[in-house]
N, C-alpha and C positions, 0 to 999 in steps of 0.2 A: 504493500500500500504506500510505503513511504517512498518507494522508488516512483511505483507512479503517478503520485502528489510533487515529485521534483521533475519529471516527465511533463506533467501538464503548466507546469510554472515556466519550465525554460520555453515551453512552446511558446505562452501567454507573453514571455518575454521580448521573445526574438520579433514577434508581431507587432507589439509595440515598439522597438526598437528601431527597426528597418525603415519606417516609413522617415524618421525620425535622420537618418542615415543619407539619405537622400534632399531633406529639408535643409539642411545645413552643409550640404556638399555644394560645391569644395569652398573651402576655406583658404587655401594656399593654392599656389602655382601648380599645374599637373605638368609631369613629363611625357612628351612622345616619343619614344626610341623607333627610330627607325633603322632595320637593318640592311643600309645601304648609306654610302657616301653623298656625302652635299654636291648639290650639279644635276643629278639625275633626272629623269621623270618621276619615278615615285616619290624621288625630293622635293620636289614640284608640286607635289600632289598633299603630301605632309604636312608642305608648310601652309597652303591653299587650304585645307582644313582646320589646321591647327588657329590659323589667325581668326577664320569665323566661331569654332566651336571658343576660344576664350573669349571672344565679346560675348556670345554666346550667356557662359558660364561666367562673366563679372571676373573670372580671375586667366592671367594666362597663361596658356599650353608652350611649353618650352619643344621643341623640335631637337631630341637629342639623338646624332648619328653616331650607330653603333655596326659601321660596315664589316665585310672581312669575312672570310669561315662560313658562306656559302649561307650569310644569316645567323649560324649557330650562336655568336658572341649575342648577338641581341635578343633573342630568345629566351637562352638561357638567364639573360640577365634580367629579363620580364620576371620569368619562370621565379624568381628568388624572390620578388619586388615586394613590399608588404600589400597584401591585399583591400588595400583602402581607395582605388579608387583616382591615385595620385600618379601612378604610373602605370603607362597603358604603352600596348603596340601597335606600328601598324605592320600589320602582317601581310602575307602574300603565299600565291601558288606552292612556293618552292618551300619556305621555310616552313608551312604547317602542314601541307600534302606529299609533298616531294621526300623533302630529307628525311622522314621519318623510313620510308622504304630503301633510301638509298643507302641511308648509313648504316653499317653494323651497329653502332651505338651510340644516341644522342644523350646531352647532359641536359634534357629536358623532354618533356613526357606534351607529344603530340595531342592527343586524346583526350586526354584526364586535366593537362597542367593548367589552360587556359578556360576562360569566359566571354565567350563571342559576344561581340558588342552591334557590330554592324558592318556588312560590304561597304565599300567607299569608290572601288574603278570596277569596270567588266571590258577589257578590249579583246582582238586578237592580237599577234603578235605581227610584224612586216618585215617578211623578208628581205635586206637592202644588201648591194653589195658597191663596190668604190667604182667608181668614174672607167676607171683600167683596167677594170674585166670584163673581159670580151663577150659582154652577156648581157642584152635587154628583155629576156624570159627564164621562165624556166628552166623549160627545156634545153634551150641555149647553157643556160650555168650546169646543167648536167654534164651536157654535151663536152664543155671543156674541163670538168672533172674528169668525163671516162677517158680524154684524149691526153689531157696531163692525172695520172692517177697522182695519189699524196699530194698535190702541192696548194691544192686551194683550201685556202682558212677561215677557220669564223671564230668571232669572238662570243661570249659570253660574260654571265654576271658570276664565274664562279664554278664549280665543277658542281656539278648533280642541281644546279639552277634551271631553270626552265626552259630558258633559251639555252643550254646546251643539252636539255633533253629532246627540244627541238630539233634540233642539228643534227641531234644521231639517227630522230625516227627519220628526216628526212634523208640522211645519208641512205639507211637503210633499205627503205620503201623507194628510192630512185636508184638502189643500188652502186653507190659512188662512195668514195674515200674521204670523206672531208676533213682536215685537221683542226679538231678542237684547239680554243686559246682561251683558256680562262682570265678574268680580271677580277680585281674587288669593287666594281659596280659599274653602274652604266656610261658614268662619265670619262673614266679612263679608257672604258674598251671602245667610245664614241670616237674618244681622240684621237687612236690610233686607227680605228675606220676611218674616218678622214684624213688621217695622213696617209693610208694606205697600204698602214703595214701588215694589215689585217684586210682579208679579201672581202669579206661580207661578214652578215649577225642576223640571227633572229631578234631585230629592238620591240620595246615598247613601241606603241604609235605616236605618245608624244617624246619620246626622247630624241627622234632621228625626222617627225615631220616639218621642220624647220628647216633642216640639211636637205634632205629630199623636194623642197619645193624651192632651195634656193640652187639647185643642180648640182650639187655637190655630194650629193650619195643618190643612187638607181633606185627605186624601189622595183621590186617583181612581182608581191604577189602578200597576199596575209593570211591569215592560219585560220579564218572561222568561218563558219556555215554559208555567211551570207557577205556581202562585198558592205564598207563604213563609208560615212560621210566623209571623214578627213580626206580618208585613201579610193575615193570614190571608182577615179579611172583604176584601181589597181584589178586584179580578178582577186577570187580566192584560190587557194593553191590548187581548189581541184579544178576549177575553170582554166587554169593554165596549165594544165597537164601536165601537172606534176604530181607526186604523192599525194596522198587524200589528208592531209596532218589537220585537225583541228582542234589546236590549241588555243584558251583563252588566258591571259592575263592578268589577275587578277589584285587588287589592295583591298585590307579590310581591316578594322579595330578590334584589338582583344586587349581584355585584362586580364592579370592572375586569376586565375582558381582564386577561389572562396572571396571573391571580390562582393560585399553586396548587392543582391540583386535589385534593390529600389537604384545602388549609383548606376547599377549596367543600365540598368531602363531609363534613366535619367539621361544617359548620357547618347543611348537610341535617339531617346525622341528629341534629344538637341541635333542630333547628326541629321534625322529625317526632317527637320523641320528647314536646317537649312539647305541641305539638296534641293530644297521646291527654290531656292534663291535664285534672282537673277545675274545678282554677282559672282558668286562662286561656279556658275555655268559658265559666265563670261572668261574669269581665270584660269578652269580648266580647259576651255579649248584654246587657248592659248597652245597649251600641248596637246592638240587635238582629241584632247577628253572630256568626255560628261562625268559628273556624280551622279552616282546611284545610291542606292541604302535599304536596308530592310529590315528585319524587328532581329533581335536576338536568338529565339526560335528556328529563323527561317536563316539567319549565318548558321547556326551550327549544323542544320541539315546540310545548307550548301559543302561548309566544308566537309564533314565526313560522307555526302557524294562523291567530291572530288579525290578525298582518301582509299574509296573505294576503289577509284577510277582508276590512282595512280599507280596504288602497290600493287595490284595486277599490271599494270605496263611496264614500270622498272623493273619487273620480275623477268616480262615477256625480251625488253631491249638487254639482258642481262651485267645491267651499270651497278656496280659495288663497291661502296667509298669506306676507308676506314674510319 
């Protein structure tokens, strides 16, 4: 009896509490960690949230890049974070779908460790390659892969990141050699696509749609179902006869585990309210992106779909990272 008289108290308490939790959040500055370097698209994107959700919330959102280790440094450093509410991530494809299959072992628990907050991007990805390869399609960039085997490159955000899981299904599915080159985010491996020393990349669409429309990178083709406004004239890979790859993109906000859930909802319906913005529409296509957003519920289905999706393909492309 007295267990379940201490049972019914903690209930009565926590109910009372939580609302209470949310009423007075936040109080202090929240951190963003982002696992990616300053420069990028999703930096872009970060910061493009970050500044609305702290007018937002009266207090503000600090944007703290935690690139390197394919995400893992920034994750795990979520993973540790006290669950108040004060530091949050923005998350992506790789770091909460990908890595978990690709590595033997992470120092942070995919699954279990986090608190979906809300999607923040949905693109595909664009395939681009430099000005000096001899290739305005597809099939053409195959073409000079099966004729020079090894020597054409692409870059990436990292080993077992999206865009070099990209690159291998395409490799594989057009049957060519492509040499991976990892980087530690999107803005280094940007640099060196434009200077050349790198042949092409699977980019975000705002990272490289500024270079692409000023003629300074090709674009050929984009990973999703259907052809985007940015990349209007582009096809999708399968309209250009190439492999079938339909990959999307993706940013989204998570807190620690055991984060209350009056701040997770709290912090939804700030994210949802300003997505309907006209401003923040404005500054993301800038980088030829929209915001999107959805309840807490409906991220966490999204990603364990995409967790579904993934550890059956990394399994299939047979990539294994220590």
């Amino acid at each position: 009896m007295h267990n379940r008289k201490y049972l019914f108290l903690l209930i009565f308490l926590t109910c009372c509490v939580s609302p209470t939790h949310a009423q007075n959040y936040p109080t202090k500055p929240i951190r963003l960690i982002v696992p990616v370097p300053p420069g990028g698209g999703a930096d872009f994107v970060a910061r493009a949230y970050a500044s609305r959700l702290g007018e937002a919330l009266g207090q503000q959102v600090v944007v703290d890049n935690r690139g390197g280790a394919a995400g893992i440094i920034a994750m795990e450093a979520t993973a540790k974070a006290a669950p108040d509410g004060y530091t949050l991530i923005q998350t992506n494809i790789s770091t909460i779908s990908i890595n978990p299959y690709m590595y033997a072992k992470l120092p942070y628990d995919a699954e279990q460790g986090y608190a979906p907050v809300s999607i923040t991007t949905l693109n595909p990805l664009v395939l681009v390659v430099h000005p000096s390869v001899a290739a305005r399609t597809v099939p053409e960039l195959i073409a000079v892969a099966k004729t020079k085997p090894g020597t054409v490159t692409y870059a990436s955000l990292g080993s077992g990141s999206i865009q070099h899981l990209a690159g291998f299904m395409f490799g594989k599915g057009a049957g060519v050699n492509l040499i991976h080159v990892p980087y530690k985010g999107a803005a280094p491996a940007t640099v060196d696509l434009l200077a050349g020393q790198v042949n092409a990349a699977f980019s975000g669409v705002g990272t490289v749609v500024a270079h692409v429309r000023a003629g300074k990178l090709r674009g050929l083709a984009t990973t999703g179902a259907k052809r985007i406004e940015t990349y209007a004239d582009l096809p999708t890979m399968k309209e250009s006869g190439g492999p079938d790859i339909q990959v999307l993109l993706w940013n989204g906000i998570l807190a620690p585990a055991g984060t209350p859930v009056s701040i997770v909802r709290k912090l939804s319906d700030e994210i949802n309210r300003i997505v309907k913005t006209s401003d923040l529409s404005q500054a993301l296509a800038v980088q030829g992106t929209s915001p999107v957003s959805n309840t807490p519920e409906e991220f966490s289905m999204f990603i364990k779909s995409e967790q579904a999706k993934f550890s059956k393909l990394v399994k299939e492309t047979g990539i294994k990272l220590d």
